[in-house]
N, C-alpha and C positions, 0 to 999 in steps of 0.2 A: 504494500500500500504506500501511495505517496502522501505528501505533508499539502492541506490545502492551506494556498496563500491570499491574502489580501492584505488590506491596510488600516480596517476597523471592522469591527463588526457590522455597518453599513456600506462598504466598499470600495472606491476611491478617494481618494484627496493629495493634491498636492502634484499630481504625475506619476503617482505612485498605484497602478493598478494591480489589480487581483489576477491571476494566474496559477499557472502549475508551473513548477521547476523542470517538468519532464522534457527533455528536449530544448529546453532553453540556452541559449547561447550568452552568459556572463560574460561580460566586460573585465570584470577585478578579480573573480574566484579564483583564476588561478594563481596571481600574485597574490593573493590575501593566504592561498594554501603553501606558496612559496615562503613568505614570510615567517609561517606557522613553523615548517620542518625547520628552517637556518636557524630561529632563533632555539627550535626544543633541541635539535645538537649539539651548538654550539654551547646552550647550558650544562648541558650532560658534560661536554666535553670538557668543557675547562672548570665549569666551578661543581660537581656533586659531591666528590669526595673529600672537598677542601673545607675543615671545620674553620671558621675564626670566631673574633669575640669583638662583642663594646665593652667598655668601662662601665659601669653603674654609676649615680651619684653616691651609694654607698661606699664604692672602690671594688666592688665586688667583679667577676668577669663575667659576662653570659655571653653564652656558644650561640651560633648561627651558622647552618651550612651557607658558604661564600656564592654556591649557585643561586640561591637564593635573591640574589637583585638584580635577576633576569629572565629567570627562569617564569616569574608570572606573568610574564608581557603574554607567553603563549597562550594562557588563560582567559588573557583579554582580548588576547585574537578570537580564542574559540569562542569567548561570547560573540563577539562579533561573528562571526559565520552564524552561530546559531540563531540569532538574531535576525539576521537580513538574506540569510539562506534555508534557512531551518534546518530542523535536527538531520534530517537525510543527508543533505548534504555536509554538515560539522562532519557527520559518522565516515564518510568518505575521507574527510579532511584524517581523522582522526588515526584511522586506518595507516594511512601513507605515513604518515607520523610516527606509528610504528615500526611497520616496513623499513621506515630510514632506521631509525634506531637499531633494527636487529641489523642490516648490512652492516653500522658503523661497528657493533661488537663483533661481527666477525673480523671486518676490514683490520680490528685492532686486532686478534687472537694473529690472525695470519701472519700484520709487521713485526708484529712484536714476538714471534713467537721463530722468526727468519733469525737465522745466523748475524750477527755483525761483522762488518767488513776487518779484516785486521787494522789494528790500531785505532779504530774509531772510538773514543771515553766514552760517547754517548750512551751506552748501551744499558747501563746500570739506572741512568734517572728517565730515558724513555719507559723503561719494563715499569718503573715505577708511577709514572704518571699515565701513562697508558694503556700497562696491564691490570686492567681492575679484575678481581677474581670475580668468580662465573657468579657468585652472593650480588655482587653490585651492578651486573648485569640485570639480570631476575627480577634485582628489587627496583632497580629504574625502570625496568619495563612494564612489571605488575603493577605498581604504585600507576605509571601514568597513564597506561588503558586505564584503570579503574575508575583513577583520578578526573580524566580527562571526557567518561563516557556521562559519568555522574555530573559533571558541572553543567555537560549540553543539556541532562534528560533535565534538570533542576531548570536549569535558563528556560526550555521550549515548555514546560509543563507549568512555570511560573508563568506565563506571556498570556496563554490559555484562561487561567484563573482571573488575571487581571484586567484581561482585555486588551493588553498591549500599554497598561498604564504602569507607572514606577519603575522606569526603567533601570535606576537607581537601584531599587532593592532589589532588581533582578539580578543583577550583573553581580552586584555586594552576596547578597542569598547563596547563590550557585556557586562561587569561590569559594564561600565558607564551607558549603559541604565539598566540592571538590577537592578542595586543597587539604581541607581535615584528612581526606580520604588518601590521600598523594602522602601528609609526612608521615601519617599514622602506619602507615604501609611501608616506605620503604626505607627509613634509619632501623627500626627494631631487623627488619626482614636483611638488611646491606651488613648490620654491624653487632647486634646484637652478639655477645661472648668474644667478639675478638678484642685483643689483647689493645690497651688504649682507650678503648671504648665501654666506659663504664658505663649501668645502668641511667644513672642521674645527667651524664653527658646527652646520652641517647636522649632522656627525656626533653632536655633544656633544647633539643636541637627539635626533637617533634614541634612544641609550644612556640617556640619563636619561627620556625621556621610558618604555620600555620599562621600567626600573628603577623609577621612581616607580610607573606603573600596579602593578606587578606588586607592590609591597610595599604598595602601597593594597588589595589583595584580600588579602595576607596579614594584616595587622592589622585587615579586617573582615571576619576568618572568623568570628569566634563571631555578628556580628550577622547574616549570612548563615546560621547555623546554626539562629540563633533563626526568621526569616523562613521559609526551606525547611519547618523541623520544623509550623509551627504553619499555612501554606499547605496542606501535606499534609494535616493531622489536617481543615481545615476543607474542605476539597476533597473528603478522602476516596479519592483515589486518588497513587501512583508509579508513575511511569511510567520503565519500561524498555525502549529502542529496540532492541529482538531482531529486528523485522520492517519496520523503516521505511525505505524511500526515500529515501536522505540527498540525493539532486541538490536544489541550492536552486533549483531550475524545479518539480520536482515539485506536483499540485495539493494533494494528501493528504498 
């Protein structure tokens, strides 16, 4: 089943008419799904495994994964696709976004896994930056399908309820459950028992890690606002999932 679109629950406004996604020809989807993969690799890649800290005003130090202030932009891409594309088409996004993710962990097992050239040093802080064990693999993969299917079904199921009003706490709403769903998943699943990574560390990095995403989509609501408004106006349609097949297996 596909997702019926329109732009209120009385029909047009603005240039923005009612249709079906099926066969449609987007202007921005695909750059908007370009966007989505660069940015969810390039997080995995350089900052998941890197804990750091702030200061408290107590003096005290609290942990934060370093991917963490980039890694939600992706978030608010996917609200955006689900928002101005609907859920079928996010789940599409979402898909590829894995797809990339599993090449990138092979693509690493492979380099890093090749002989190094004689005399080249490199070879001890690549394996280490590079070679994530197969735990860190798993748990970025599980954590962000889960993550990432939860935010869309929350976004297109809120939209539903409210008529396409508060967009605000739709965006905010879906994060919180997504994101809860994304650290809750994968610090315990990536690190739990390994040596360095205490119980309390794990925890400090679930909590802030959830808290920082989630206050990163609250203070880029208006540029999310801008994005959605002016995606729609040039797309031409909003889409409302009153009919869609939310299983992320679904083909449609």
């Amino acid at each position: 089943m596909s997702s019926t679109e329109n732009t209120s629950p009385n029909g047009t406004a603005g240039g923005i008419e009612r249709g079906t996604a099926d066969g449609r020809n987007f202007r921005y989807y695909d750059l908007v799904m370009a966007a989505f993969v660069a940015i969810l690799l390039l997080s995995n890649l350089i900052g998941a495994s890197k804990p750091s800290y702030i200061t408290l005003p107590s003096g005290a130090e609290w942990s934060f994964g370093a991917g963490v202030l980039f890694f939600p932009i992706s978030y608010i891409i996917g609200d955006v696709l689900t928002e101005v594309y609907g859920y079928a088409k996010a789940r599409r996004v979402i898909w590829t976004g894995f797809a990339a993710l599993l090449f990138m962990a092979f693509m690493a097992w492979v380099v890093v896994s090749l002989p190094a050239a004689q005399g080249w040093p490199g070879q001890e802080a690549y394996e280490f930056v590079f070679g994530n064990s197969w735990r860190i693999v798993l748990a970025s993969m599980v954590a962000f399908w889960v993550g990432e299917f939860a935010n869309s079904l929350v976004m297109a199921k809120m939209k539903v309820w409210t008529e396409g009003r508060f967009l605000w706490a739709r965006t905010i709403g879906s994060t919180v459950v997504g994101q809860g769903f994304d650290s809750l998943i994968f610090y315990p699943l990536a690190f739990y028992g390994l040596a360095g990574w205490p119980p309390e560390l794990i925890g400090q990095l679930i909590v802030s890690q959830w808290l920082i995403k989630t206050a990163w989509e609250a203070l880029l609501t208006p540029v999310t606002y801008v994005v959605i408004g002016k995606l729609k106006k040039a797309e031409g349609v909003d889409v409302f999932d009153t009919s869609t097949n939310f299983s992320p297996f679904a083909k449609s």
